[in-house]
C-alpha positions in Angstrom: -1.4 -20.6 17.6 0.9 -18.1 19.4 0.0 -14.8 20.5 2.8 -11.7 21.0 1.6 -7.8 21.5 3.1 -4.9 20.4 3.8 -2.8 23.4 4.9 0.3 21.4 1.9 0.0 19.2 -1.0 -0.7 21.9 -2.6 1.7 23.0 -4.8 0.1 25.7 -8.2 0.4 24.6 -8.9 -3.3 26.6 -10.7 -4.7 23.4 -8.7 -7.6 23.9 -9.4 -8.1 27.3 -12.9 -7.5 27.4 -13.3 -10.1 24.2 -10.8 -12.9 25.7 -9.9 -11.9 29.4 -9.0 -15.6 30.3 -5.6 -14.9 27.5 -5.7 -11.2 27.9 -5.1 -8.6 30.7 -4.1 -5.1 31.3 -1.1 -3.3 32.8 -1.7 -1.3 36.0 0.4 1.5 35.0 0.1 1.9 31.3 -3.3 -0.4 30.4 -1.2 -1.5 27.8 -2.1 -5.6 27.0 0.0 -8.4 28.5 -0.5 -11.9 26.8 -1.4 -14.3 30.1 -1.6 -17.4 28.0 0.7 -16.9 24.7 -0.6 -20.3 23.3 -4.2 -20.4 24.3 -6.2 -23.4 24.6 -8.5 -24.5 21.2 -11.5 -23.5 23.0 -10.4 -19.9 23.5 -9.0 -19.7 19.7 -12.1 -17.8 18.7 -12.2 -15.6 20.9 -8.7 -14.4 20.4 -9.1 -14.2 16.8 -11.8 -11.5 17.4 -9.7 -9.9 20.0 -6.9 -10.0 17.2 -9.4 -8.0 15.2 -11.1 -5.9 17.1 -7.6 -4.2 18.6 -8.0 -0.6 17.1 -4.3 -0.4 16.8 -3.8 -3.9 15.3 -1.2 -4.4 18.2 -1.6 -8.6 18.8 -0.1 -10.7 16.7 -1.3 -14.1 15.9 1.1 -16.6 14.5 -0.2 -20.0 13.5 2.4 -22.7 12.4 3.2 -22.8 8.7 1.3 -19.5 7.9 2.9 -16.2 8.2 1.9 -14.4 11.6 -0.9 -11.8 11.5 -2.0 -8.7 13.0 -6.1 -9.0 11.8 -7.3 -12.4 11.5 -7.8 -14.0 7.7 -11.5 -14.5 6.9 
């Protein structure tokens, strides 16, 4: 799993970071999402997939080998 953000499409609501802070943080400037871990560990994998869906501007992007990447988790 590999994680990228939009910057132009965030627009720093800190859903992500609220729902995986240990792979997610905020910009001082801007709030816009930085990535801290862009291949988090399997035990954080959950949580990032709900971060990947709860992001009201459907700014990450969640790539997972041999699938193509995604900007709202598959059910």
């Amino acid at each position: 799993m590999r994680i990228t953000v939009d910057a132009e499409r965030c627009v720093g609501s800190g859903m992500c970071v609220l729902t995986a802070g240990e792979v997610f943080d905020q910009g001082e400037g801007d709030g816009k999402a930085i990535v801290l871990r862009p291949e988090p560990p399997a035990e954080t994998r959950d949580s990032v997939r709900e971060a990947v869906d709860l992001c009201p501007a459907a700014a990450i992007v969640l790539s997972v080998p041999g699938t193509p990447a995604s900007r709202k988790s598959t059910p």
